[in-house]
Structures are given as structure tokens and as C-alpha cells.
C-alpha positions as CSV (number, residue, x, y, z in Angstrom):
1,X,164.6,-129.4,-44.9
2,X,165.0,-132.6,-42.8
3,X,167.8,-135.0,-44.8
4,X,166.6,-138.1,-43.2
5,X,162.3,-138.1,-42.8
6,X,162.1,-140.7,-40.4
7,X,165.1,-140.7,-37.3
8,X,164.9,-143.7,-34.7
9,X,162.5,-141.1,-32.6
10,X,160.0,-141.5,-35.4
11,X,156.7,-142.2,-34.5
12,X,154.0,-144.0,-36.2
13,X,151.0,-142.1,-35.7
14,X,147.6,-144.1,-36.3
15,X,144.4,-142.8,-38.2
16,X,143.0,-140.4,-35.9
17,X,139.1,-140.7,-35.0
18,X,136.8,-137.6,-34.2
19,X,136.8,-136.6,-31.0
20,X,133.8,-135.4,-28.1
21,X,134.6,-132.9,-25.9
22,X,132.9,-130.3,-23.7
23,X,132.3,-127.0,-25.7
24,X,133.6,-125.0,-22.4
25,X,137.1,-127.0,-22.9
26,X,138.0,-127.3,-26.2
27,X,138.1,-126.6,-30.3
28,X,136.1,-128.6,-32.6
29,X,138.6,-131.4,-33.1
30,X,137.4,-132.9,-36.9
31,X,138.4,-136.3,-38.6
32,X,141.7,-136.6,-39.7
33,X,143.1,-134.2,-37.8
34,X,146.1,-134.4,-35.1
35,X,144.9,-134.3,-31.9
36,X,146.7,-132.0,-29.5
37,X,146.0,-131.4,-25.4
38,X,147.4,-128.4,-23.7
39,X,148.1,-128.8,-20.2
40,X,149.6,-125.9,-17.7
41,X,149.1,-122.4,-15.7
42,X,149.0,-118.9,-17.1
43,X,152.3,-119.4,-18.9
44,X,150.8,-121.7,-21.3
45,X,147.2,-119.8,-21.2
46,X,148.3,-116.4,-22.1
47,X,146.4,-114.2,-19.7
48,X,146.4,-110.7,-20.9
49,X,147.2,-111.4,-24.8
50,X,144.4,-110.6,-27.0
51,X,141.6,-112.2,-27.6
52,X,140.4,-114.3,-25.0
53,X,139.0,-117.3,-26.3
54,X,135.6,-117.4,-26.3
55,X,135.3,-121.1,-24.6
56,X,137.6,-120.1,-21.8
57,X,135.9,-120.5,-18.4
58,X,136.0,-117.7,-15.8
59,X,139.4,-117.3,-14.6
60,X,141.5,-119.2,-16.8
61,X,141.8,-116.2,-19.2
62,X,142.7,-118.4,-22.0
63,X,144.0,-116.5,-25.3
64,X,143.5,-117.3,-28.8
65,X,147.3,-116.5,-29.0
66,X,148.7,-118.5,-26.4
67,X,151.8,-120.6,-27.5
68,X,149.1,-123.9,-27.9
69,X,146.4,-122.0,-29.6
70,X,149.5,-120.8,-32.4
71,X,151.2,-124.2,-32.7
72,X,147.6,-126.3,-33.4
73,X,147.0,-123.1,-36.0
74,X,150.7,-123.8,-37.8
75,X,150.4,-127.5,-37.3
76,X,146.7,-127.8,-38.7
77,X,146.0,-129.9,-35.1
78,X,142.4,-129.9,-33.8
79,X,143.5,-128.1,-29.9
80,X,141.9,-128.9,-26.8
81,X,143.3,-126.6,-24.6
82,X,142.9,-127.4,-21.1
83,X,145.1,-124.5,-19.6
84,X,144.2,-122.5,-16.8
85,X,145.5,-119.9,-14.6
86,X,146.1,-119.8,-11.7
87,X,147.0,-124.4,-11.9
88,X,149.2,-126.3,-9.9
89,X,150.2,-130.2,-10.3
90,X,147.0,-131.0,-8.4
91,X,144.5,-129.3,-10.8
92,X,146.2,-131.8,-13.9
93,X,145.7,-134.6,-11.3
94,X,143.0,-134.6,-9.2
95,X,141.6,-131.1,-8.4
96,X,138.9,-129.3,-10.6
97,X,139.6,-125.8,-11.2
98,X,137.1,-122.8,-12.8
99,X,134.7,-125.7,-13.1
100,X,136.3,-127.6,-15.2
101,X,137.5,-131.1,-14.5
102,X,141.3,-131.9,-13.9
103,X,143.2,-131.1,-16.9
104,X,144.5,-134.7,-17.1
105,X,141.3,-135.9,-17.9
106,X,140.8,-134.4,-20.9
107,X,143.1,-136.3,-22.3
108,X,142.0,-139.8,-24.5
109,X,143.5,-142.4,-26.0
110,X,143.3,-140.7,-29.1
111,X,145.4,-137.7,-28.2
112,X,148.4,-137.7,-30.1
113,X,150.4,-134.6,-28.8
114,X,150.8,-133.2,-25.5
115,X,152.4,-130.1,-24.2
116,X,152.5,-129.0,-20.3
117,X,154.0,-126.4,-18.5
118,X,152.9,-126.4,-14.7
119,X,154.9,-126.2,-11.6
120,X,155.3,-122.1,-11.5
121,X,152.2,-122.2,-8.7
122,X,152.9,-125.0,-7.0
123,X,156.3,-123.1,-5.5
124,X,154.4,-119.9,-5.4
125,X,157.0,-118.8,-8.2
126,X,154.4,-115.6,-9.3
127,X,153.5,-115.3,-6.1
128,X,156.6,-114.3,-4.3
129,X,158.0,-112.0,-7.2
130,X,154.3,-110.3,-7.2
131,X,155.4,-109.9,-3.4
132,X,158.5,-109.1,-3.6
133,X,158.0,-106.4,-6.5
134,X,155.1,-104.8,-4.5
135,X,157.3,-104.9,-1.6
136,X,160.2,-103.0,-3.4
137,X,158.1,-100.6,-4.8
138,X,157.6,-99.3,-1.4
139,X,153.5,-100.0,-2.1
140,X,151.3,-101.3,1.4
141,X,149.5,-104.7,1.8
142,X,152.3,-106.6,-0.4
143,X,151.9,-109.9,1.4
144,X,154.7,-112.2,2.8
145,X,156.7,-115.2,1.5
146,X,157.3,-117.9,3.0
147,X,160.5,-119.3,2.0
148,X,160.0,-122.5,3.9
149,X,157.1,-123.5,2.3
150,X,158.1,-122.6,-0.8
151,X,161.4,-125.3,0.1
152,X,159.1,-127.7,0.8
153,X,157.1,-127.7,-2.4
154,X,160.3,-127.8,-4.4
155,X,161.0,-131.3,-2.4
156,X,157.7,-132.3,-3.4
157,X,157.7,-130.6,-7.1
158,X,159.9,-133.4,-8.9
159,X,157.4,-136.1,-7.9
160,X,154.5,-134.3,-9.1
161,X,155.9,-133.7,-12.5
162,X,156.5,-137.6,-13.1
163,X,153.2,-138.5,-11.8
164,X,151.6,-135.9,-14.4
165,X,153.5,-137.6,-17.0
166,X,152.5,-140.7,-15.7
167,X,149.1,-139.9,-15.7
168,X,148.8,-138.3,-19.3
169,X,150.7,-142.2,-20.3
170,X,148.2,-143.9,-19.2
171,X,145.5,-142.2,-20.8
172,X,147.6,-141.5,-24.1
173,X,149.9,-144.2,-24.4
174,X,150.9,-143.6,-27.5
175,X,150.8,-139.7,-27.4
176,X,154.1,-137.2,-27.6
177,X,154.8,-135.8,-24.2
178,X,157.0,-132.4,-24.4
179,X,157.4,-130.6,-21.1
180,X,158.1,-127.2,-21.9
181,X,159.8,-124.8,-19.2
182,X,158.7,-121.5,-17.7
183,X,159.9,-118.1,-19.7
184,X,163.1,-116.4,-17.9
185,X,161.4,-113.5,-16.5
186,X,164.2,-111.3,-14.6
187,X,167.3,-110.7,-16.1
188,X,171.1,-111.6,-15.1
189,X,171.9,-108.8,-12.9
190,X,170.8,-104.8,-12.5
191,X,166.9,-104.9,-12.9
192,X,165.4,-101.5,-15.0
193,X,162.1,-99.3,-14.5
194,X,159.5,-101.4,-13.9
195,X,160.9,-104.3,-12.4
196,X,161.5,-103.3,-8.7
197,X,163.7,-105.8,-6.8
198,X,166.2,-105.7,-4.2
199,X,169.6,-107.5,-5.4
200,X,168.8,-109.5,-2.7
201,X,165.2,-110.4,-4.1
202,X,166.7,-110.7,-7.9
203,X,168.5,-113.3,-6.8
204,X,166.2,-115.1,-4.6
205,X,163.7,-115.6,-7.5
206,X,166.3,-116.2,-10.4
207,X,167.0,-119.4,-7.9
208,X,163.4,-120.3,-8.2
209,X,163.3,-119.6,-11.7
210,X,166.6,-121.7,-12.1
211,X,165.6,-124.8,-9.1
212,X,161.6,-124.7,-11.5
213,X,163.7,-125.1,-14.7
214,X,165.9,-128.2,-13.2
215,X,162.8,-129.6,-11.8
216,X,161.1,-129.8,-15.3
217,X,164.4,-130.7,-17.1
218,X,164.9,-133.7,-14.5
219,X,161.0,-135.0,-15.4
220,X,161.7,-135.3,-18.7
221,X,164.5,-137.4,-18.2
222,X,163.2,-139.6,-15.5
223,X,160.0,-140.2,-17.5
224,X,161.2,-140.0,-21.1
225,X,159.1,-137.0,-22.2
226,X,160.5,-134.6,-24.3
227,X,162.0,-130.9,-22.9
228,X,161.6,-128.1,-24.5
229,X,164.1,-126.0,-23.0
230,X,161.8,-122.1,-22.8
231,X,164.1,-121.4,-20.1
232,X,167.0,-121.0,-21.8
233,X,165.6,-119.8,-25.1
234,X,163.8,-117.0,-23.5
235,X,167.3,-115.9,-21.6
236,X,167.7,-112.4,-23.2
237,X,164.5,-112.0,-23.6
238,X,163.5,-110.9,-20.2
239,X,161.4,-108.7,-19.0
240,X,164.2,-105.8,-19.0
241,X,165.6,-107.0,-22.2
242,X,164.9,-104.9,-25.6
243,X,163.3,-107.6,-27.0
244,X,161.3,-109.0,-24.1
245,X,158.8,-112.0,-24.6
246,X,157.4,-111.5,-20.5
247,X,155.8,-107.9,-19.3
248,X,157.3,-106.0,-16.5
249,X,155.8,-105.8,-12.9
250,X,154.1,-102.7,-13.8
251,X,151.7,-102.8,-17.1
252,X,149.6,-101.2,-18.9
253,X,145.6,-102.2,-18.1
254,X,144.5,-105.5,-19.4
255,X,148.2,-106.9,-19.2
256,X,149.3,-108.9,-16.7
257,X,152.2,-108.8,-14.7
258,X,155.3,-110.9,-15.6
259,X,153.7,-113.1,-17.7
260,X,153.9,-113.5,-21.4
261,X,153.4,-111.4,-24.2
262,X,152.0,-111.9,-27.9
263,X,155.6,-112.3,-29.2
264,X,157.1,-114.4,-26.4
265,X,154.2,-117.1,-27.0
266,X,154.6,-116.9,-30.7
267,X,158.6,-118.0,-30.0
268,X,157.3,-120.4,-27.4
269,X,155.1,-122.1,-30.3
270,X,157.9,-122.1,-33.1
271,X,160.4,-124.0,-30.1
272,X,157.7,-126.4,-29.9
273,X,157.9,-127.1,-33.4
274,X,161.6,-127.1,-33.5
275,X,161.5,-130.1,-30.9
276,X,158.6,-131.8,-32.8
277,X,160.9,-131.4,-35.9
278,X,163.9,-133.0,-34.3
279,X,161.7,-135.4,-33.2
280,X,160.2,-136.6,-37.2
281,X,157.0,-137.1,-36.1
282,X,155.4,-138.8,-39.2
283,X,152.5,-140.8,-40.6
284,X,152.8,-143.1,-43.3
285,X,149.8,-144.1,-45.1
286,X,147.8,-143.9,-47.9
287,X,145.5,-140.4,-49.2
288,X,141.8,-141.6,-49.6
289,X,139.7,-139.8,-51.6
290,X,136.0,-138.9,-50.6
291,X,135.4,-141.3,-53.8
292,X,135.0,-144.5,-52.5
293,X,138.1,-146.6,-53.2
294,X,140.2,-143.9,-54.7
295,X,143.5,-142.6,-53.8
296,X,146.3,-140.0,-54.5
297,X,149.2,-141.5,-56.7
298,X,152.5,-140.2,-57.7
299,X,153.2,-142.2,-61.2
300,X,156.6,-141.5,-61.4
301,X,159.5,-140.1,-59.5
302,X,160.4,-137.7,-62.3
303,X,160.4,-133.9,-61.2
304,X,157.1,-132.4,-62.9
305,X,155.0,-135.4,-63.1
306,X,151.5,-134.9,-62.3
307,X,149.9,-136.1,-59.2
308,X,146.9,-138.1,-60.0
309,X,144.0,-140.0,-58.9
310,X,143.8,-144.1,-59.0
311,X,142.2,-147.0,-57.5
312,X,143.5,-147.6,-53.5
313,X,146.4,-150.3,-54.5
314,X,148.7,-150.5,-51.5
315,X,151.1,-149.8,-53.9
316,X,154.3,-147.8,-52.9
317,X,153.6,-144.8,-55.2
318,X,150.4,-144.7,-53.0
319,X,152.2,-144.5,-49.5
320,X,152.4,-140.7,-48.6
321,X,154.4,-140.2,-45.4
322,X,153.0,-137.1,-43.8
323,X,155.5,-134.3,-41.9
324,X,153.6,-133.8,-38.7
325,X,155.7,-131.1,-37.3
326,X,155.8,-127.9,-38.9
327,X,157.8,-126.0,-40.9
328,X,157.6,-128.7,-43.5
329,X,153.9,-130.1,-43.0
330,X,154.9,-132.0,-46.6
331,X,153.3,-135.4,-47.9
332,X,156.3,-137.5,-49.2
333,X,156.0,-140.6,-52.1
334,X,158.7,-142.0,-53.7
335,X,161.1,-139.7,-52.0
336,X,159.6,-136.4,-53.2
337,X,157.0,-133.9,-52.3
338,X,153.3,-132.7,-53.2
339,X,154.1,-129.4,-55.0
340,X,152.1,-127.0,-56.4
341,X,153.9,-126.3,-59.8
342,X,155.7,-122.7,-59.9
343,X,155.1,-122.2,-56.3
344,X,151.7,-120.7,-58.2
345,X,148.6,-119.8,-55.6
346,X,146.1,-119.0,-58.2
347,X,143.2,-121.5,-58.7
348,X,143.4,-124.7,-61.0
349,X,147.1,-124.5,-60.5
350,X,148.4,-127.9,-61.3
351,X,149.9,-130.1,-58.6
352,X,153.0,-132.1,-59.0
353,X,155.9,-134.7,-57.9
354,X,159.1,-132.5,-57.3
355,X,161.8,-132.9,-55.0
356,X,161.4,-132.2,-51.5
357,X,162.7,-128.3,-50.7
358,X,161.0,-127.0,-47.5
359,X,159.1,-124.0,-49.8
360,X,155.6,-123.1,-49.5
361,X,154.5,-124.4,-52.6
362,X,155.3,-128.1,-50.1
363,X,153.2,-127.4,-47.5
364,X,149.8,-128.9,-47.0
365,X,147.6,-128.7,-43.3
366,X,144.5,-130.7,-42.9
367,X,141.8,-128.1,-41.6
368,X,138.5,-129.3,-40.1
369,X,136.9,-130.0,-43.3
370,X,138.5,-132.6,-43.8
371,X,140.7,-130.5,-46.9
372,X,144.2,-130.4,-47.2
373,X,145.2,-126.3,-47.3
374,X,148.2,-125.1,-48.8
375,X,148.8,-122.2,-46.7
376,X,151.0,-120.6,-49.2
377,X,148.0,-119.8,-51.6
378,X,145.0,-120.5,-49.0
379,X,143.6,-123.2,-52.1
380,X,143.0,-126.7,-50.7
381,X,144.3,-129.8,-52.8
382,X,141.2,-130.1,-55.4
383,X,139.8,-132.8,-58.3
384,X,138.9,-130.7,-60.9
385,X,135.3,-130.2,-61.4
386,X,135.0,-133.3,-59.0
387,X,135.8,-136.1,-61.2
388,X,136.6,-138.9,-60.1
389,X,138.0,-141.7,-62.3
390,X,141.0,-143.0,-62.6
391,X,144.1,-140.5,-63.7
392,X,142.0,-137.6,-62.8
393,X,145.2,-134.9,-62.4
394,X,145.1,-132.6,-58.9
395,X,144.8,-128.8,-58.7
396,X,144.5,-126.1,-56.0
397,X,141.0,-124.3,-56.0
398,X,139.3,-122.3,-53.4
399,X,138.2,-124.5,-50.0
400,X,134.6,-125.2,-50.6
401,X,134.2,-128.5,-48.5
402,X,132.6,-130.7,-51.4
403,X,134.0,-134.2,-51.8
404,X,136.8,-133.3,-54.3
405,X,138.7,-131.8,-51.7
406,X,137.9,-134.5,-49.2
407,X,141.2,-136.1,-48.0
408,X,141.7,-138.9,-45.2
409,X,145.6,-139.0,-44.2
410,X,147.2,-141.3,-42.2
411,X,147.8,-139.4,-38.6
């Protein structure tokens, strides 16, 4: 549980607005919810990790599992996920790519989150191990690589990741920017079945793994996004390691080679939230009510007391600071939490003030509906047989959409 909800990174996120988008490129992005863009290659569009999503265009191989597509799930953020395999620098800036248009674009000024990982193809990082590894394995029509190019690109890679940056800032100027680095792929030293390399080739591509990794760390600093560091959280976890998060060179069908797997994205997505927790990304605001003029109201900050329903005052027992970043997701008033009373997850379970301890019964994620879900019981925050005047006491009751579980929060 944080100690402190807002740090001096805090950032005040204003009331979000429903978003437009192409159906090829994104989710449904609803009301109220946080509006997240995924930007990068294969490593942040999961090729080979089932399902595909349905929307993805040809090519991109997009996966309903990808590190974006399990963050916007545990954050309750409506995802536009703009990643594509196969993308350098140029297809975030300028270049369209599987006939979509570059992946900066779909970014707004109502974007409130972004992520990107790009850079791999733009120094043929996939490329040359692919080569390498085919090479090794003593297999015909491998391909070449050209080191000088690829020492050329690196030259040109640092000013490419600022002007993405750049580019997403002036389209989201308010947005978070978190660069997040390529997976370790090889490990430290001796290589095991299924990842055929020289010594000489291990070491050539750990340097391109380690000069990609500097490359995004030094963006981040000369352009004040956010790193989060995959790089080194991934290190043990390479593709010879017991617990790998990356495939091997050679995989089973459907797989694909040295990139992610199911798990690796799902530890990819809780480092994300790790960083967005450090950061105390929060909303402070009042909870509106589908009722015209009514709001959620803590009376008191006694442990137990009910939350209930008033008349929109401005008052302070009205202010409800939202947790954007997950594992909390909690609405805090007068220093406490929303809790559902016992940690119960049965319907008509009361809801109360209680001091803030980072459980389940704490946690509430705006869905698309416009509800707020407790994930813990599945319920969304409810007005008991819709009433509606003042005092009214909340409850958790099965998501049914109707106006007593219709919730505007700040961010």
C-alpha cells in the first residue's frame, strides 16, 4: 500500500472524453475510462501468444495477451493498441504499415498513458540473431548481416527515439510516456538446445541487446519519459533460463522465434504497473451519479461508516482521489478507502469507509459501462433498487448497466 498517495511525480489527470477510433486499430474506448496507446514492434504485439486479436490487421499479429492488452485489462483503461510487427521508428513517425496509419497518429490529446517499445528493427536486432541462429544450425539460405549497417542505425537510433517521444508530446501533452525496453533474449554465457550460436555470435548480439537497451534508457532521460527497465528484469529469464519469458530459436508451430511468451508479457505488464505505481498517477475529483446532481459521500472518517449518496457539494468528504495505477485501483476520501465490508463478494453487500489496506475488497476498475467493478467479487458499486435520494447507502450487485451503477470519476 502506497504511504504517501500523491509523490511530486503526481499527475492530475482531467475528466476523460469518449474517444473515435478506427475499428481495425483499436478497443472500444468508453466514457470515463483512462485512455491508454500502445506503440512498438512484435515485442509489444505478442506474435505467436494466443488469441490474436480480432481487430489486428494482416501482419501485425497482435495478441489479446500482449503486455498492453493485460495492463489496460488490470488497469480498467480503454486500449488502443497500435503495435505491429515487423515496426521500426519510421512506422511511429511517418510510415504506414499493414495499412494502418503511423502509430503516432493514433494518438489524441485525450490519451492519457503511453507505452512504446520500438527500436529492435530499426538495428535489424531479430534479424541478425534469426541469421546468425540459422547460420549455426548449419541450415542453407540463412542470409547475411551486415554489421556496418547495423552501426550505422545505432548512430541514428538515439535520435529517433527522442523524436518519437517528441512526437507523441505534441499530440498528448499531457499524457504519461514510459519507454519500456526489449526482453533479454540470450543468456550470459554457454547457450542450450535450441539456441544455436557461436560464442562469437552470443556475444555479438548480447552487444546489440545491451547498445538497444542504453539507447532506450538514454531517451528517457534526454526527453523526460519514464523507463521501464524489461531489460534488466527479464535477465534470468532468457530464453535458456528455466523460467524463460522469450522462446527459443527453434519452436513449436504457431510460436515465434525469440520473441515473447504468455508469461514474459504477463511480467512485462505487472513492471509497467510497478512504474506507474511509483509514479502515483491519480485523479482527484468528485463520483457523479447517473442521477442528476448526486454524488458519492463518505460522512465520516470513522472505520465502518456507510458510504452514501448526497447532493454534489464540493465538499471534501465528496473529493475521491482515484489510484490510477494498479495493484491498488482504490478511491480515497478523507484519507480512507471504498471497501466492501468483510471483503464479502456476494450481492447487496454493504459498502463502506475503512482504512486504506491494499486488499481486494479496495479495489474498484471503471469498465466500459460506465460501472465501477470490484474485481474481487465481479459486483459493480450499486444504489440499491436504484434509488436515488439523498443518504441512499451503496452496495455491490451484479453489473447490469442501469443508472444505479452509473459512475463518472475524475480521470
Amino acid at each position: 500500500m502506497r504511504r504517501n498517495p500523491c509523490f511530486s511525480l503526481c499527475t492530475t489527470l482531467s475528466a476523460l472524453a469518449l474517444v473515435l477510433l478506427p475499428t481495425n486499430t483499436a478497443s472500444a474506448v468508453g466514457a470515463g475510462e483512462l485512455t491508454y496507446v500502445a506503440i512498438g514492434s512484435s515485442f509489444a504485439a505478442g506474435p505467436g501468444i494466443p488469441s490474436g486479436q480480432p481487430s489486428s490487421p494482416g501482419g501485425c499479429a497482435r495478441s489479446t495477451n500482449n503486455y498492453p492488452s493485460v495492463l489496460a485489462r488490470e488497469l480498467g483503461a480503454g486500449l488502443v493498441d497500435a503495435s505491429c510487427s515487423g515496426a521500426t521508428t519510421a512506422n511511429v513517425l511517418t510510415t504506414s504499415q499493414a495499412g494502418q496509419p503511423p502509430q503516432a497518429d493514433l494518438v489524441t490529446a485525450t490519451t492519457k498513458l503511453v507505452t512504446v517499445t520500438i527500436g529492435g528493427n530499426d538495428v535489424n536486432y531479430l534479424g541478425s540473431l534469426g541469421a546468425y541462429s540459422c547460420q549455426d544450425n548449419g541450415s542453407s539460405g540463412c542470409g547475411t548481416v551486415d554489421t556496418a549497417a547495423i552501426d550505422r542505425a545505432f548512430g541514428e537510433l538515439p535520435g529517433r527515439l527522442r523524436a518519437v517521444v517528441e512526437r507523441i508530446r505534441e499530440r498528448a501533452p499531457q499524457a504519461t510516456v514510459l519507454l519500456v525496453s526489449y526482453f533479454t533474449i540470450l543468456p550470459d554465457s554457454a547457450v542450450c538446445t535450441g539456441v544455436p550460436l557461436t560464442s562469437a555470435h552470443l556475444a555479438y548480439e548480447r552487444g546489440i541487446a545491451t547498445r538497444l537497451a542504453a539507447a532506450t534508457s538514454d531517451a528517457a532521460t534526454a526527453t523526460g519519459a519514464r523507463l521501464v527497465d524489461l531489460a534488466s528484469a527479464s535477465h534470468g529469464h532468457d530464453a535458456c533460463a528455466a523460467d524463460p519469458w522469450v522462446e527459443k530459436y527453434a519452436v513449436a508451430a504457431g510460436k515465434s522465434s525469440y520473441h515473447p511468451n504468455a508469461n514474459g508479457m504477463a511480467a512485462a505488464a505487472h513492471l509497467v504497473e510497478r512504474k506507474l505505481d511509483e509514479l502515483a498517477i491519480t485523479a482527484t475529483g468528485p463520483v457523479r451519479s447517473a442521477f442528476p446532481g448526486k454524488c458519492l459521500a463518505a460522512p465520516a472518517a470513522v472505520e465502518g461508516t456507510p458510504i452514501e449518496l448526497t447532493d454534489c457539494a464540493g465538499s471534501a468528504n465528496q473529493q475521491w482521489t482515484r489510484m490510477i495505477a494498479a495493484p491498488e485501483g482504490t478511491l480515497r476520501a478523507l484519507g480512507g478507502c471504498l471497501d466492501v465490508q468483510s471483503s464479502g463478494t456476494a450481492n447487496r453487500t454493504a459498502v463502506h469507509w475503512w482504512s486504506c489496506n491494499g486488499t481486494g475488497a479496495q479495489r474498484w476498475v471503471p469498465d466500459a459501462r460506465g460501472g465501477l467493478v470490484n474485481p474481487q467479487s465481479g459486483r459493480c458499486l450499486d444504489l440499491p433498487g436504484g434509488a436515488s435520494a439523498n443518504g441512499t447507502r451503496l452496495q455491490i450487485y451484479d453489473c447490469n448497466s442501469t443508472a444505479a451503477q452509473q459512475w463518472t470519476t475524475a480521470g
